[in-house]
C-alpha positions in Angstrom: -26.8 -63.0 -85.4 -27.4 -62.1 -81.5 -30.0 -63.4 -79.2 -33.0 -62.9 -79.8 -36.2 -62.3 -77.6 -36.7 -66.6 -77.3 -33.2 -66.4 -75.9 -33.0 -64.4 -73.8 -36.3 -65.6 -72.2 -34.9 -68.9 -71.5 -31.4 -67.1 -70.5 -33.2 -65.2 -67.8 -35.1 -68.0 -66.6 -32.4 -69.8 -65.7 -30.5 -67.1 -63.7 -34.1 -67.1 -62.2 -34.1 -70.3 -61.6 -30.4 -71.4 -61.1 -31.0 -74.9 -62.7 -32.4 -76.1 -66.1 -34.7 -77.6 -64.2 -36.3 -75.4 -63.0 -36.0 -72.9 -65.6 -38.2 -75.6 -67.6 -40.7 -75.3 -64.8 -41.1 -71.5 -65.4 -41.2 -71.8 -69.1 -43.1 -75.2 -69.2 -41.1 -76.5 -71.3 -38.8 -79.7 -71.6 -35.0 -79.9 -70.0 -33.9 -80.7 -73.6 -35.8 -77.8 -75.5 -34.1 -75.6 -72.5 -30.4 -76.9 -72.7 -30.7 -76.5 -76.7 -32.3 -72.9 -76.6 -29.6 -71.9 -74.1 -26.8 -73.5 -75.9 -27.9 -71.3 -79.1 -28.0 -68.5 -77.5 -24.8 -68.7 -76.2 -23.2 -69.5 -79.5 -25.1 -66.5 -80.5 -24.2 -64.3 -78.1 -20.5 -65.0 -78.8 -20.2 -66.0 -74.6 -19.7 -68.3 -72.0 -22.8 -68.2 -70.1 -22.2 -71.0 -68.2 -20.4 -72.8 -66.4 -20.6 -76.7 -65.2 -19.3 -77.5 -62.4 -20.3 -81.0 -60.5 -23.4 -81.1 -62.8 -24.9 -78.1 -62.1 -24.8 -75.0 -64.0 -23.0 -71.5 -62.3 -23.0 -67.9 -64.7 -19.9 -66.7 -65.9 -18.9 -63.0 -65.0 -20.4 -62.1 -68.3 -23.6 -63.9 -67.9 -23.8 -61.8 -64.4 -23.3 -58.6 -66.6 -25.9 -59.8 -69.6 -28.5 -60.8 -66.5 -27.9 -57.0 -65.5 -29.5 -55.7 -69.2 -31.8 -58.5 -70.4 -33.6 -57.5 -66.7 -34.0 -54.0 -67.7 -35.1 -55.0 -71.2 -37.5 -57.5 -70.0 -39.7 -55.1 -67.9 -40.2 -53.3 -71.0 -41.1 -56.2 -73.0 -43.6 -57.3 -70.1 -45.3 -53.4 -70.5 -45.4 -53.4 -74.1 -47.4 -57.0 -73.6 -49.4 -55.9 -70.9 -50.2 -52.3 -72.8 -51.5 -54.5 -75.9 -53.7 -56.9 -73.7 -55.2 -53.8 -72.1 -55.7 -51.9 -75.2 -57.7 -55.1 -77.1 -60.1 -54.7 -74.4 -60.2 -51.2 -73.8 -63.6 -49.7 -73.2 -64.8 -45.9 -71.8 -64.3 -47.3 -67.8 -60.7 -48.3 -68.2 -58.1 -46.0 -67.0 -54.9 -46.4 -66.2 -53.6 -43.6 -63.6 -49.4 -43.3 -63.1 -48.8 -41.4 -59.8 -45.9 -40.8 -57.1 -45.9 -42.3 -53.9 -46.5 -39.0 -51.9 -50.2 -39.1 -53.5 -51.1 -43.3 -53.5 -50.5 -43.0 -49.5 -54.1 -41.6 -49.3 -55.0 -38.9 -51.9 -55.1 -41.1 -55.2 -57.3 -44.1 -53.5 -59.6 -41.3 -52.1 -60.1 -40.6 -55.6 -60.6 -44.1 -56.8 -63.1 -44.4 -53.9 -65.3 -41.7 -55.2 -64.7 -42.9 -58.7 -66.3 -46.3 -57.9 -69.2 -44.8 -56.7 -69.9 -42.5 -59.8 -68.4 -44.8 -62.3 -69.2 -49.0 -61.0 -68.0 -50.7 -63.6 -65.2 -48.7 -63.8 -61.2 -51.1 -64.5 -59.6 -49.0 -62.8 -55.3 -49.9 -62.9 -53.4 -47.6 -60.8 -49.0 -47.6 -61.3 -46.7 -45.9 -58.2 -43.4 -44.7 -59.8 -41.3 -42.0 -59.8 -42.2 -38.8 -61.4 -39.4 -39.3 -64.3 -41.5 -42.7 -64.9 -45.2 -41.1 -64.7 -44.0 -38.6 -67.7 -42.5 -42.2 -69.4 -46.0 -43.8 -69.0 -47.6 -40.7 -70.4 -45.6 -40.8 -73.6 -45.8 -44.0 -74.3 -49.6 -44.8 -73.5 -49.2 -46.9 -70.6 -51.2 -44.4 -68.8 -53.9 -42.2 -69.5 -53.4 -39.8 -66.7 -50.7 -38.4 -64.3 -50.5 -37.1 -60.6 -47.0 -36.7 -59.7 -44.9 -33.8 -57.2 -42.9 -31.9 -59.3 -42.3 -33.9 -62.4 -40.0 -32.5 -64.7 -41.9 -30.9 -67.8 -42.1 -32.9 -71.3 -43.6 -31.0 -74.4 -45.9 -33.2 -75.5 -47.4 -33.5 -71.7 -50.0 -31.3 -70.9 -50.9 -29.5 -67.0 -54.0 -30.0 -66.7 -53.9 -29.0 -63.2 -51.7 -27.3 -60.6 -51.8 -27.8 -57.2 -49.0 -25.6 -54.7 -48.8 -28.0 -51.2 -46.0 -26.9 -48.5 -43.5 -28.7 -47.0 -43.8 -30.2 -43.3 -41.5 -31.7 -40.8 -42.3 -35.1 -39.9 -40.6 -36.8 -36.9 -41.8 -39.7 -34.0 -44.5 -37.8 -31.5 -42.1 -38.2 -28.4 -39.1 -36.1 -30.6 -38.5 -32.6 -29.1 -39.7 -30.4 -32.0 -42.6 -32.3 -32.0 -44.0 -29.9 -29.2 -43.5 -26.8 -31.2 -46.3 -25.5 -33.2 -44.2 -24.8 -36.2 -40.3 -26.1 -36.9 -37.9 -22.9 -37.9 -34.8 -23.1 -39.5 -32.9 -22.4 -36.6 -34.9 -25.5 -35.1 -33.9 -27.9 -37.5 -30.0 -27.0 -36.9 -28.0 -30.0 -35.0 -30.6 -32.3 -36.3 -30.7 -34.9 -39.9 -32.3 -33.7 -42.4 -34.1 -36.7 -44.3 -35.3 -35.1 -48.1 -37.1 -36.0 -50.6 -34.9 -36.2 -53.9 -37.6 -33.8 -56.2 -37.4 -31.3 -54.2 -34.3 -30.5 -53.0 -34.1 -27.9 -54.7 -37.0 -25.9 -52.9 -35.1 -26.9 -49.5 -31.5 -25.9 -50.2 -33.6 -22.4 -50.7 -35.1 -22.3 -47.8 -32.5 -24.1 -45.0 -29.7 -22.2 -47.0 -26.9 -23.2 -44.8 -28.1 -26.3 -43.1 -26.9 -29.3 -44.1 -29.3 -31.8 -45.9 -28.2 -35.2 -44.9 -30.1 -37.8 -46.6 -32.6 -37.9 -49.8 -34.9 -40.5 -50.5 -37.1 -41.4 -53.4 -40.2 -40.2 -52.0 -42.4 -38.9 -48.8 -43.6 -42.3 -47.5 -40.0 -43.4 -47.8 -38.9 -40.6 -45.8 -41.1 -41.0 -43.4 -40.3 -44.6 -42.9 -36.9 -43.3 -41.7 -38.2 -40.8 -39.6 -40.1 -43.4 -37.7 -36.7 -45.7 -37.1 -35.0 -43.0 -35.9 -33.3 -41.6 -38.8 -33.6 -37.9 -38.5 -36.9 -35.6 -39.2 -37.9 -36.0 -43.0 -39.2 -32.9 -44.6 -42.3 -34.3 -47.1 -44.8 -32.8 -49.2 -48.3 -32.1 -47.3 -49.9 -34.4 -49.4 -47.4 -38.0 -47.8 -49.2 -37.2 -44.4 -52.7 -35.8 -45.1 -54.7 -38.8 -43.9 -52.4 -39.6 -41.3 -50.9 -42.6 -42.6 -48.2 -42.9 -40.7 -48.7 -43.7 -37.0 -46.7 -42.7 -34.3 -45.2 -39.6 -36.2 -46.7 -35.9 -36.0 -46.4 -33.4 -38.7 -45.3 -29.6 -38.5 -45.1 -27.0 -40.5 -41.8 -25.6 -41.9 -41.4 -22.2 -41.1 -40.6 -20.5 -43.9 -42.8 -22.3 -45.9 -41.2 -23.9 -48.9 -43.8 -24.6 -51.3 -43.8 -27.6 -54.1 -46.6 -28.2 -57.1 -48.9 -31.3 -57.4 -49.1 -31.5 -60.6 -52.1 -33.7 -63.1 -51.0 -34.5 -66.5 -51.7 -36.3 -69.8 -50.4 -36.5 -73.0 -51.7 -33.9 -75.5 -51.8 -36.3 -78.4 -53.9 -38.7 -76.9 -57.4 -37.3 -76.8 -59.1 -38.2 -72.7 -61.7 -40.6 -72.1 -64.9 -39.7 -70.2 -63.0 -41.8 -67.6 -60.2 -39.9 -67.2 -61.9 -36.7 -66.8 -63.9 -37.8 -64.6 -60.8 -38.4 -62.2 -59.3 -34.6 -63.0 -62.7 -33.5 -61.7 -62.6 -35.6 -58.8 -58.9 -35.3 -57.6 -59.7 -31.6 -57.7 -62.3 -32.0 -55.2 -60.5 -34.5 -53.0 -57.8 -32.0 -53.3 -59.2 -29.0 -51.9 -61.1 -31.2 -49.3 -58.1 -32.8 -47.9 -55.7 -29.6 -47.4 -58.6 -27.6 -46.2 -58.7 -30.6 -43.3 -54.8 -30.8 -43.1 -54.4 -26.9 -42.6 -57.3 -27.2 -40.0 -55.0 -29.5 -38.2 -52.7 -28.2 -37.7 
């Protein structure tokens, strides 16, 4: 028999905690009820956890490794309990929206804005992730809807709309291409090229030849370097629309390399009144915000 979900609870604890003591505290539990539940699951396990060493506990090398999976096994045990607490108390103005960080910078809590107006009562839970995890949170009904820049496709995830948004150059105001209108190709040579991971793919197009020197998880990451200095960061339109970010400027990338914003949900999961009422209004919050972008610039 391994360990099972009990024992691994009060194995993690611990590493939390470095001490029985204090892994009592987090459990509220006894010491005793600890040093017996971790004793069993290390004779379950088939390991030496721990070791003591002038009365206090230290993790073995394997205990290090174990810590490494029961983490990544715990978050999904803390989602399935906090999808099944949500979903008892479900009503028609809950909704649960999975985006990218590009769009919770300013576009997504535009949306919940107007949302609260048309829907007050609305419970509104709103998850930043990457776009691999907003297709994850689709599939398994964590969320009920999806904004994410270029997310790869799933078939049981429907488009429910498409969005095309170009790619700027983003770099600190007193930076020299910051006084150009628009940022060629040519312009970028000599300089660091700070990505965003999704879509390289559109960029090694369109710089063919230049080299792209660093990729980050997302457009407000990327423009967090830009701002210490990094390099210039090449985001979707949507990271900088409102702004966000002061003391950088924003140019266009000439050519244009385009990249889709795309809204999703799962097609076997029929949408509340809730969750269309978000399509509708990211739509207009949408066309509002790059009309003003564009304008600008």
């Amino acid at each position: 028999m391994g360990m099972n979900l009990r024992h691994m609870e009060v194995f993690r604890a611990v590493m939390h905690a470095g001490t029985v003591r204090g892994a009592a505290q987090i459990l509220n539990v006894s010491e005793p009820a600890v040093s017996k539940l971790l004793a069993v699951a290390e004779r379950r396990a088939g390991l030496r956890l721990f070791e003591r060493v002038k009365g206090r506990i230290m993790p073995t090398p394997d205990a290090r490794a174990l810590y490494a999976e029961v983490e990544a096994l715990w978050k999904g045990v803390e989602r399935i309990r906090a999808t099944a607490q949500s979903l008892a108390k479900r009503t028609a103005s809950n909704l649960w929206v999975a985006g990218t960080a590009s769009l919770g910078t300013h576009l997504v809590p535009l949306v919940a804005a107007e949302l609260y107006r048309t829907i007050p009562q609305l419970n509104l839970k709103v998850d930043m992730v990457p776009p691999v995890d907003v297709i994850r949170e689709l599939l398994d009904g964590t969320a009920d809807v999806g904004v994410a820049l270029s997310p790869p496709a799933h078939p049981k995830v429907s488009v429910a709309a498409r969005y095309s948004c170009s790619m700027v150059c983003v770099m600190p105001a007193d930076h020299p291409l910051a006084k150009r209108r628009s940022v060629r190709r040519a312009d970028l040579a000599g300089q660091r090229i700070i990505s965003i991971s999704r879509t390289l793919g559109s960029l090694e197009q369109t710089l063919s030849g230049l080299k792209l020197d660093m990729a980050v998880r997302s457009g407000p990451l990327a423009c967090w370097f830009a701002r210490a200095g990094v390099g210039v960061a090449i985001v979707d339109e949507p990271t900088v629309a409102g702004g966000t970010f002061a003391g950088l400027v924003a140019r266009p990338l000439a050519p244009s390399a385009k990249v889709e914003v795309l809204v999703l949900h799962n097609v076997e999961r029929p949408l509340s009144g809730a969750a269309k009422a978000f399509q509708q209004v990211f739509d207009a919050v949408w066309k509002t915000q790059m009309r003003k972008s564009d304008g600008k610039r």
